[in-house]
FIBA-993176 format. One record per residue (C-alpha): chain; x, y, z; residue number from 1; residue in one letter. Coordinates in nm, 2 decimals. Layout:
residues N
+--------+--------+--------+--------+-----+---------+
! cadena !      u !      v !      w ! num ! residuo !
+--------+--------+--------+--------+-----+---------+
!      A !      X !      Y !      Z ! NUM !       A !
...
+--------+--------+--------+--------+-----+---------+
END
This chain:
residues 297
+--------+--------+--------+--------+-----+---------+
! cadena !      u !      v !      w ! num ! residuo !
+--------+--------+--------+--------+-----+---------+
!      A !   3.60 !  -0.10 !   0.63 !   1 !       X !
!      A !   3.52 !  -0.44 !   0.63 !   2 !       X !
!      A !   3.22 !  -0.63 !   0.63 !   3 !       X !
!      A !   3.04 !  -0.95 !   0.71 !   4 !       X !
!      A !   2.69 !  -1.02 !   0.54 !   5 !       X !
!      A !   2.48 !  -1.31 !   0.64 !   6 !       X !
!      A !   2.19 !  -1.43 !   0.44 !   7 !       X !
!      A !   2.32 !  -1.31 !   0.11 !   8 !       X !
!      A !   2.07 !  -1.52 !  -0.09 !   9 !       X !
!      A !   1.77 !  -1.36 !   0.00 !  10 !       X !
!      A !   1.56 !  -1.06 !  -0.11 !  11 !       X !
!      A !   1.72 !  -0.80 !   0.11 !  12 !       X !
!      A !   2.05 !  -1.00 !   0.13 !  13 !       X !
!      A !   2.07 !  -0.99 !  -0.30 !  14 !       X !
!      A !   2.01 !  -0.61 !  -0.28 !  15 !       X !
!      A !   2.27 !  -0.57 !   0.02 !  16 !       X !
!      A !   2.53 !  -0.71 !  -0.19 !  17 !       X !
!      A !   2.52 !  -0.44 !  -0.43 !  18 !       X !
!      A !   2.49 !  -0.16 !  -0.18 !  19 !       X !
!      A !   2.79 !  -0.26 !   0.10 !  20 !       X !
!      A !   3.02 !  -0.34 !  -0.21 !  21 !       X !
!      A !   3.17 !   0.00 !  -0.26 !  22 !       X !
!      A !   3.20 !   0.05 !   0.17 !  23 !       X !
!      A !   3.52 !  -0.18 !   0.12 !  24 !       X !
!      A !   3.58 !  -0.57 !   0.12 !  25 !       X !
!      A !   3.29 !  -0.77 !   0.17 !  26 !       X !
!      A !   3.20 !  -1.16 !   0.27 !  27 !       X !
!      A !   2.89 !  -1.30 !   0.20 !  28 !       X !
!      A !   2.75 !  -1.59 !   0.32 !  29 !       X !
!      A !   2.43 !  -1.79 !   0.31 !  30 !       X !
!      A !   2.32 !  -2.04 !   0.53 !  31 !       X !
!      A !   2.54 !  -2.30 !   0.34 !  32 !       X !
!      A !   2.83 !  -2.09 !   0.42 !  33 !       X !
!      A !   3.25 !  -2.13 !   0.31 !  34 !       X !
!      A !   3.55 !  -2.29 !   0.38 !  35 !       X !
!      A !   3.59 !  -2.26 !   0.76 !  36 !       X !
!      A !   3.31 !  -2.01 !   0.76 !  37 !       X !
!      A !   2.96 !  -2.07 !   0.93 !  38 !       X !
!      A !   2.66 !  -1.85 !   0.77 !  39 !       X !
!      A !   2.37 !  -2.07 !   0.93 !  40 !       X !
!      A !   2.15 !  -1.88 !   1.20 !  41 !       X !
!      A !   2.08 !  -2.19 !   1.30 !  42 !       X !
!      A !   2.45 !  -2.23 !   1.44 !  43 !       X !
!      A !   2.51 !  -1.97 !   1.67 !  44 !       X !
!      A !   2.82 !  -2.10 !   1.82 !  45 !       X !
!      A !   2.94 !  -2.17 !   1.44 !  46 !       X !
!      A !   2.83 !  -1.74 !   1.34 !  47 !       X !
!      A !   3.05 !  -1.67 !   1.66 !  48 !       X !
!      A !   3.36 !  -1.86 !   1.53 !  49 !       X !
!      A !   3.30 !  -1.69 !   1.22 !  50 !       X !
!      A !   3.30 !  -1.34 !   1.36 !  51 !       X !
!      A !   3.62 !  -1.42 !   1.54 !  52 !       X !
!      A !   3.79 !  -1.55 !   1.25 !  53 !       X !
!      A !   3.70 !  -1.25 !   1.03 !  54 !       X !
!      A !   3.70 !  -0.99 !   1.29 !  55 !       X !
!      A !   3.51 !  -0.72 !   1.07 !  56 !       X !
!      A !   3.40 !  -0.36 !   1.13 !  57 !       X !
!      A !   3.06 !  -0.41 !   1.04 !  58 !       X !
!      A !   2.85 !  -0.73 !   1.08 !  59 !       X !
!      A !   2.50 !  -0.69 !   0.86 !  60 !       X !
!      A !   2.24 !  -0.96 !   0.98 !  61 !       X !
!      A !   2.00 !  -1.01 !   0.67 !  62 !       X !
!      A !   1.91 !  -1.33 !   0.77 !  63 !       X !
!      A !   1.57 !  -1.50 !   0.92 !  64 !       X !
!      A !   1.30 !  -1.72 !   1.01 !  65 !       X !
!      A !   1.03 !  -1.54 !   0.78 !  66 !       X !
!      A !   0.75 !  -1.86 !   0.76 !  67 !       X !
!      A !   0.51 !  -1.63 !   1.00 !  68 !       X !
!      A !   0.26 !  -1.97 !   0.98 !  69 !       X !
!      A !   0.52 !  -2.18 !   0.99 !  70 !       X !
!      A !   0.67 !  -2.03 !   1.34 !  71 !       X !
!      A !   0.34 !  -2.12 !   1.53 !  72 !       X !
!      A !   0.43 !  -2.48 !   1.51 !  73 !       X !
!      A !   0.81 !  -2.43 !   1.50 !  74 !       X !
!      A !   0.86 !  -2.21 !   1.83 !  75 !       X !
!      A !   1.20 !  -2.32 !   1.92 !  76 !       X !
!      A !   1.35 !  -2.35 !   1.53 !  77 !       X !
!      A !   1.21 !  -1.96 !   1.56 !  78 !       X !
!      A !   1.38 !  -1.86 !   1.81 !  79 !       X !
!      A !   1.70 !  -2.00 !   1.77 !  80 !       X !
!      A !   1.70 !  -1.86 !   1.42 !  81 !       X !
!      A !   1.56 !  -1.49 !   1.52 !  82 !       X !
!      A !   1.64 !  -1.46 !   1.88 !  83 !       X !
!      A !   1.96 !  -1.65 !   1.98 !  84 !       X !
!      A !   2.17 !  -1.62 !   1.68 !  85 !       X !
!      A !   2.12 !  -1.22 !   1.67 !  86 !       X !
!      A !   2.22 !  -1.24 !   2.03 !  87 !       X !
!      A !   2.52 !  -1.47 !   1.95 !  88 !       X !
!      A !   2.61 !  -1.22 !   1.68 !  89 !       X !
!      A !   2.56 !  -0.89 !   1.94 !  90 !       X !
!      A !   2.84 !  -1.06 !   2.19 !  91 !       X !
!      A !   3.06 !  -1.14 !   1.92 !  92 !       X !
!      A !   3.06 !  -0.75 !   1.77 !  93 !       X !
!      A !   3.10 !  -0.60 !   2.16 !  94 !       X !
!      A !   3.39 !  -0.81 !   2.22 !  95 !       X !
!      A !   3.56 !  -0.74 !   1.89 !  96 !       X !
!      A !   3.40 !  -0.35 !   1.84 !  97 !       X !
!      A !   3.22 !  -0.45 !   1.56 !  98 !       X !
!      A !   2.86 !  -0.24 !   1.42 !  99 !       X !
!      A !   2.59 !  -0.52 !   1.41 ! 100 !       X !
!      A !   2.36 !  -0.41 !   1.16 ! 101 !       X !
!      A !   2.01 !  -0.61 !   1.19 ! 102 !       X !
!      A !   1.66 !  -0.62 !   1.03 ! 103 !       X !
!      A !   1.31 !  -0.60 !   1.25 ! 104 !       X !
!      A !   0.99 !  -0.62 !   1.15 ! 105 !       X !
!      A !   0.62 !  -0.43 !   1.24 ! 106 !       X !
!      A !   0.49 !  -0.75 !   1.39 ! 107 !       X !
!      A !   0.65 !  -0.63 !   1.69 ! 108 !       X !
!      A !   0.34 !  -0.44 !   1.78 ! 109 !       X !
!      A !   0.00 !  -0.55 !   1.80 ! 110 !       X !
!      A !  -0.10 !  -0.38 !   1.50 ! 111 !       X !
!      A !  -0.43 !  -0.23 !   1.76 ! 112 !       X !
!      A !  -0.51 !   0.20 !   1.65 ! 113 !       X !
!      A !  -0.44 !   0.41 !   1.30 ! 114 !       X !
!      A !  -0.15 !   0.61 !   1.39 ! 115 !       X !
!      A !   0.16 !   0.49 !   1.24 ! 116 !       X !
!      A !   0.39 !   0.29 !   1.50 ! 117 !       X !
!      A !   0.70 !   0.49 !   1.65 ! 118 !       X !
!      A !   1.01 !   0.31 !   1.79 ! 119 !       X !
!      A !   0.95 !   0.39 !   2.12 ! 120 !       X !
!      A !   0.58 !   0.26 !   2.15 ! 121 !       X !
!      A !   0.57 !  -0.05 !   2.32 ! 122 !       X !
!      A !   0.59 !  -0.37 !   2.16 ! 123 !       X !
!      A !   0.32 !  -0.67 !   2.19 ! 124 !       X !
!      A !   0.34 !  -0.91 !   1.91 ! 125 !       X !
!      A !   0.05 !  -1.11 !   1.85 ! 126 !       X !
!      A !   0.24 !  -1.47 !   1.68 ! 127 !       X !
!      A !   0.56 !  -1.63 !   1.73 ! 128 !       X !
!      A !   0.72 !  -1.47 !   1.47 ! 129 !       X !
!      A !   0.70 !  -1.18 !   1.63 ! 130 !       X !
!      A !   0.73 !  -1.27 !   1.97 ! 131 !       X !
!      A !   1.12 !  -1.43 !   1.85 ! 132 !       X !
!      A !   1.22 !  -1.11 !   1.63 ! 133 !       X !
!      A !   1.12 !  -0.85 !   1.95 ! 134 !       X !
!      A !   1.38 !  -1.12 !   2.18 ! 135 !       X !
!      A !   1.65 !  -1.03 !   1.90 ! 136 !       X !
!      A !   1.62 !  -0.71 !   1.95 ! 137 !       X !
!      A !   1.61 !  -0.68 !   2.28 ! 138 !       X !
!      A !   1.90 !  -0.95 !   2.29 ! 139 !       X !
!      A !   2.11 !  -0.68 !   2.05 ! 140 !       X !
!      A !   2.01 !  -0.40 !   2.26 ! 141 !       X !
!      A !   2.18 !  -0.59 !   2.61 ! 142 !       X !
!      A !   2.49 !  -0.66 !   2.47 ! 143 !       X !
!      A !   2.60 !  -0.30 !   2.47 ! 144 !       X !
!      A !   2.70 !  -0.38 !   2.12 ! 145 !       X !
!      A !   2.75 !  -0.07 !   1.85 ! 146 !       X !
!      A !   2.40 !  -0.15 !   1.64 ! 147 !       X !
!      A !   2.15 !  -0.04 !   1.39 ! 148 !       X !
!      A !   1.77 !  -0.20 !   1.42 ! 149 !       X !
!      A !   1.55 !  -0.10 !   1.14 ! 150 !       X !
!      A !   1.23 !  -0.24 !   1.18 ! 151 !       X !
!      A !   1.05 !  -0.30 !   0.81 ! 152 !       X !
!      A !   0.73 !  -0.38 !   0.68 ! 153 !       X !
!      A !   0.59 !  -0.55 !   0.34 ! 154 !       X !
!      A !   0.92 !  -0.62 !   0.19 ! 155 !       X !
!      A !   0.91 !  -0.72 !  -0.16 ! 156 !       X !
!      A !   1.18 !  -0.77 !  -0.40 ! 157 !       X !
!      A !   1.18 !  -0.84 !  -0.81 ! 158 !       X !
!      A !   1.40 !  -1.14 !  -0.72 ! 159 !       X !
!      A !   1.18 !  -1.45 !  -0.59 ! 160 !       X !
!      A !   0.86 !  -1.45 !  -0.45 ! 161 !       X !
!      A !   0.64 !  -1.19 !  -0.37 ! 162 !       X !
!      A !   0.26 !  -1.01 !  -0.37 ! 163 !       X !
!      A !   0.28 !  -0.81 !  -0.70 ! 164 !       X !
!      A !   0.42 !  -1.16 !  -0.86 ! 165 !       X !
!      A !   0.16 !  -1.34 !  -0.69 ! 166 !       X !
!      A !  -0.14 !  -1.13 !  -0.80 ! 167 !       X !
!      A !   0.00 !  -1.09 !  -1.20 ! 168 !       X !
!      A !  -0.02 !  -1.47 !  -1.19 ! 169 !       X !
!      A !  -0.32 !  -1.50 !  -1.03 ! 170 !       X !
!      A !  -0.48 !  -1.21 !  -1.25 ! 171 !       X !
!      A !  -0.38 !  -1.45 !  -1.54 ! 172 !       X !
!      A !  -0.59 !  -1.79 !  -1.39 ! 173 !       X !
!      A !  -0.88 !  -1.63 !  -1.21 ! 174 !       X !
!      A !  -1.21 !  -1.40 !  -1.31 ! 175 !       X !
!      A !  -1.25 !  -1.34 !  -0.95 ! 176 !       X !
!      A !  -0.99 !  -1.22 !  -0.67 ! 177 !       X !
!      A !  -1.03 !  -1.15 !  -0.29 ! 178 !       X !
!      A !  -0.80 !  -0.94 !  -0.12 ! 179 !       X !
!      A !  -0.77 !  -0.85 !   0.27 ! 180 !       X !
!      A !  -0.94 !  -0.48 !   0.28 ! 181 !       X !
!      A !  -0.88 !  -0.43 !   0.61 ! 182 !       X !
!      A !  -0.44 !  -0.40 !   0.72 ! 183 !       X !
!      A !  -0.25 !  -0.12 !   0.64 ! 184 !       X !
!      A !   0.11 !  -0.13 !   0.57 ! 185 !       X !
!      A !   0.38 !   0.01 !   0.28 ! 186 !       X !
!      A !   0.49 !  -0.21 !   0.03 ! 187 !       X !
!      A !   0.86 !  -0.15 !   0.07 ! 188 !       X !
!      A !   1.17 !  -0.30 !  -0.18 ! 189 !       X !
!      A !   1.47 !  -0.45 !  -0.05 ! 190 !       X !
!      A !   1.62 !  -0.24 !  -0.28 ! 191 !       X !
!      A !   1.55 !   0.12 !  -0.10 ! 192 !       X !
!      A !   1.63 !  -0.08 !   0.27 ! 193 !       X !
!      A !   2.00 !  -0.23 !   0.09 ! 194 !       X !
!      A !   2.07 !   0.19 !   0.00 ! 195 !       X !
!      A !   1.94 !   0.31 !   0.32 ! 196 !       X !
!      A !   2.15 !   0.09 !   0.46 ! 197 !       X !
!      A !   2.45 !   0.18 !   0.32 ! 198 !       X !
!      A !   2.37 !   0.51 !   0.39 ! 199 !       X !
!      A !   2.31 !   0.45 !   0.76 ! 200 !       X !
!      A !   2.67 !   0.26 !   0.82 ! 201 !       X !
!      A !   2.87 !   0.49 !   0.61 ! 202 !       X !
!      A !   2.76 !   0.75 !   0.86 ! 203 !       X !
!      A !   2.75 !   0.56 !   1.16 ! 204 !       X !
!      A !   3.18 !   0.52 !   1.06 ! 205 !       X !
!      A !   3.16 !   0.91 !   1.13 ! 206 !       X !
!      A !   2.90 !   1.00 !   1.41 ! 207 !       X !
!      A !   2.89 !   0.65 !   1.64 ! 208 !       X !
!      A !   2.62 !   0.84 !   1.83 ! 209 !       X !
!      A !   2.31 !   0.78 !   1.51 ! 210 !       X !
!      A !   2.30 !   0.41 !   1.63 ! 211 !       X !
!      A !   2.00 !   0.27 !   1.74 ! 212 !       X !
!      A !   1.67 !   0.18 !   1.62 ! 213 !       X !
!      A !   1.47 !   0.27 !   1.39 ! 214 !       X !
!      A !   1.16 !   0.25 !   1.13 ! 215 !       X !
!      A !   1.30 !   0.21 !   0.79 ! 216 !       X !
!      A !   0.93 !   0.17 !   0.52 ! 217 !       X !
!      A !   0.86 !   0.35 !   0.14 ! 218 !       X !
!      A !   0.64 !   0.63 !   0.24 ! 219 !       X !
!      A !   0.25 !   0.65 !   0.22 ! 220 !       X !
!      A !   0.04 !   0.38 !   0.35 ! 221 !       X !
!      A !  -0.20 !   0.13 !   0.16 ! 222 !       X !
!      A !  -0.40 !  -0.23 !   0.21 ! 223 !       X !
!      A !  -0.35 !  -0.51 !   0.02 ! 224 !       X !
!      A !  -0.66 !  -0.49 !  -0.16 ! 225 !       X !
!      A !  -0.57 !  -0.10 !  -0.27 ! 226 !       X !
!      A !  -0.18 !  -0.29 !  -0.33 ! 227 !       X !
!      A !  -0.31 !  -0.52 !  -0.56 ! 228 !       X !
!      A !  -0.55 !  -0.27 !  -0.80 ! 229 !       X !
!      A !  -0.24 !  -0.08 !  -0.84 ! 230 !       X !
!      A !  -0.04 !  -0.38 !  -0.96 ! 231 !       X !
!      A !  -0.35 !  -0.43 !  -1.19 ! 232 !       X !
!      A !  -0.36 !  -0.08 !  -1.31 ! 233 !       X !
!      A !  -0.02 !  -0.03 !  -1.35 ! 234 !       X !
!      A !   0.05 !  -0.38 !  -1.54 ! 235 !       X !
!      A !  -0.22 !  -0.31 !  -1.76 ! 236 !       X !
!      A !  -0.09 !   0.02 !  -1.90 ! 237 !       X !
!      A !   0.26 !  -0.12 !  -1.90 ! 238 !       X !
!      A !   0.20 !  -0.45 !  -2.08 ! 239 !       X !
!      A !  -0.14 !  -0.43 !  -2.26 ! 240 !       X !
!      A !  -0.07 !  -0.77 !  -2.50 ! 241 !       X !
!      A !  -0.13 !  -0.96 !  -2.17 ! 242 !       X !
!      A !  -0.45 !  -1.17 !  -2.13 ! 243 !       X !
!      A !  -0.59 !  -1.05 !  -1.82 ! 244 !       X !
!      A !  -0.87 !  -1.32 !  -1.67 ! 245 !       X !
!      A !  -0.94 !  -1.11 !  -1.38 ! 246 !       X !
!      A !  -1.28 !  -0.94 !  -1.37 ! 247 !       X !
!      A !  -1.32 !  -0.83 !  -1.04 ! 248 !       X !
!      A !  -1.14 !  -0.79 !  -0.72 ! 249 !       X !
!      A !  -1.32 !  -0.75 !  -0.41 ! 250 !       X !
!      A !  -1.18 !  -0.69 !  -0.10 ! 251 !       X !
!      A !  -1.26 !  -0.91 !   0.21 ! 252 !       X !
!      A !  -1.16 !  -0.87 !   0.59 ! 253 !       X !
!      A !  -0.91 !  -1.03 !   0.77 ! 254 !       X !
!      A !  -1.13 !  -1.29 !   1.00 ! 255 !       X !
!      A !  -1.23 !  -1.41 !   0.62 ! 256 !       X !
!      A !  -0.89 !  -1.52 !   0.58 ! 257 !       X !
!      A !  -0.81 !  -1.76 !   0.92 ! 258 !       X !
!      A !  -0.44 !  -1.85 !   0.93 ! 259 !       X !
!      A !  -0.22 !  -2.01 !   1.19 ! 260 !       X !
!      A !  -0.08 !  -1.70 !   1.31 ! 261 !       X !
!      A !  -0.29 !  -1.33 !   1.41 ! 262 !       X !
!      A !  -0.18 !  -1.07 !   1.14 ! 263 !       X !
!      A !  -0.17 !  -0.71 !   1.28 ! 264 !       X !
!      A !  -0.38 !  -0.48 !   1.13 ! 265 !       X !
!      A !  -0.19 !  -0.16 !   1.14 ! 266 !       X !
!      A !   0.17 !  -0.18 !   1.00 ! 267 !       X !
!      A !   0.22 !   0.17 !   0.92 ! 268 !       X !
!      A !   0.58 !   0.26 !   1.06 ! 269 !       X !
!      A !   0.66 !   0.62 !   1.17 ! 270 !       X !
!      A !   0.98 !   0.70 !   0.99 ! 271 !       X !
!      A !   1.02 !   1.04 !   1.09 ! 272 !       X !
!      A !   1.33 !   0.95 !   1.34 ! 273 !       X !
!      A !   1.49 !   0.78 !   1.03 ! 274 !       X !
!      A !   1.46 !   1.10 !   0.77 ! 275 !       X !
!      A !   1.56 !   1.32 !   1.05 ! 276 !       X !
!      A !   1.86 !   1.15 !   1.20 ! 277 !       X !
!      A !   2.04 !   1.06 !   0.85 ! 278 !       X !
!      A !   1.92 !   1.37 !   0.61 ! 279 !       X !
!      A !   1.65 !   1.14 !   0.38 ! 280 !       X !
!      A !   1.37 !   1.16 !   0.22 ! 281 !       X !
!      A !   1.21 !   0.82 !   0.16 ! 282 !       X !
!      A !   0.96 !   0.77 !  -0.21 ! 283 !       X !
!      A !   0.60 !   0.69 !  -0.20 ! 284 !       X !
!      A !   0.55 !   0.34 !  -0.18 ! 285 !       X !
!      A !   0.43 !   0.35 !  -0.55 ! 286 !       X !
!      A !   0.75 !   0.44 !  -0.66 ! 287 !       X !
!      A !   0.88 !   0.13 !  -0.57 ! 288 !       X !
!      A !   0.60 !  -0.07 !  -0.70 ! 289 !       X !
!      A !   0.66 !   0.07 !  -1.07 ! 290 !       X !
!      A !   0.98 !  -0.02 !  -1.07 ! 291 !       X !
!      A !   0.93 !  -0.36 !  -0.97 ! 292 !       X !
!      A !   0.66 !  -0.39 !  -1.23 ! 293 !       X !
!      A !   0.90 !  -0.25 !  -1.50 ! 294 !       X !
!      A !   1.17 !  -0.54 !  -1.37 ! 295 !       X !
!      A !   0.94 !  -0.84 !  -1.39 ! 296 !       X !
!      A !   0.68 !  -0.79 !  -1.67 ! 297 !       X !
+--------+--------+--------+--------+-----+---------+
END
């Protein structure tokens, strides 16, 4: 089958590569795109040409506006970006019969309750960011396109920047770290969503009927206070020559923390659909965390 990746040059993207490479040939573009080829969301009429042009089985969306903060004061860069290129992308795979593969988040929901989030609960995102992913989904789901949604949460990836990186440097500089205490989520690596993914389209090519939406996060669920001590614990045993600086790490709420844009408190995903539907078992969240830790110290 052929494919067509978008946003090749970020975490999930870099990971995705690998993965969709042995499904058959594969173009990957970033946002600065090819010869006669458009990979910028922020082009939707350009992404369209480009699905014409290439005609592929399978289109995998990777790319985003991810600046959460950011979003509050860029509504309509947002949305163009998260809501109308997905939608551009949708009309483009239902006219040519294409799967259009796309990436959701948790902030759909409000984040309100403990029990982990199931894809049919209804959505109510508290920021922009949010608000613009749910309207590419719901664009995707109107088209009558062929799709896959997985909504993800906490993604990390040893390639650029990310939380574990953050708090080794930080470890390094500072006696005294605050973490929020108080939202619960699973750290999840690009890596397991590029395999999961893979996994998910090769079976879609047999049974049509698994598409859909659904939660796609490592299992087990932690804060980012609990997050970081394992980082600590775990670098500390791995690479003991390191100078740690930090003493203490105490763990704060969110309201101690104001930002531009609400934070939901309760990320945890419901993967059950997921495991069920495509015969998986997905690792405790630490798992992944090791393995980044063994990649980067």
């Amino acid at each position: 089958m052929s494919l067509l990746l978008l946003g090749m040059s970020g975490q999930l993207g870099w990971e995705l590569q690998r993965s969709l490479a042995p499904l058959g040939p594969l173009t990957a573009l970033d946002r600065h795109g090819a010869p006669g080829l458009c990979g910028d969301l922020g082009d939707a009429e350009g992404l369209a040409a480009t699905v014409r042009a290439l005609r592929p089985r399978v289109i995998v969306n990777a790319a985003a506006y991810t600046a959460v903060d950011q979003a509050e004061s860029e509504p309509d860069l947002a949305r163009r970006i998260n809501a109308d290129a997905p939608a551009a992308l949708a009309r483009e795979a239902a006219a040519c019969g294409a799967l259009l593969v796309h990436y959701s988040t948790d902030y759909v929901f409000d984040g309100s309750g403990q029990q982990p989030w199931r894809e049919g609960d209804v959505p109510a995102p508290l920021n922009v960011y949010g608000a613009t992913k749910l309207a590419g989904e719901q664009a995707i789901r109107q088209s009558g396109c062929r799709h896959l949604i997985f909504r993800t949460s906490w993604v990390y990836a040893a390639r650029g920047g990310n939380f574990a990186r953050t708090m080794l440097r930080l470890g390094q500089q500072r006696e005294r770290l605050t973490v929020i205490d108080d939202q619960w989520g699973a750290p999840t690596g690009a890596e397991l969503i590029a395999d999961v993914s893979a996994h998910a389209i090769r079976q879609l090519d047999a049974r049509p009927q698994d598409g859909g939406t659904y939660h796609l996060a490592a299992a087990g669920f932690t804060t980012w206070f609990e997050y970081a001590n394992q980082v600590f614990a775990q670098a500390r045993q791995a690479r003991s020559a390191i100078e740690w600086v930090v003493k203490d790490v105490a763990p704060i709420p969110t309201s101690a923390y104001p930002t531009p844009a609400r934070r939901p408190h309760n990320s945890r995903l419901d993967t059950g659909k997921l495991q069920a539907t495509f015969g998986l078992t997905l690792p405790p969240w630490q798992d992944g965390v090791r393995r980044l830790l063994a990649e980067i110290l």
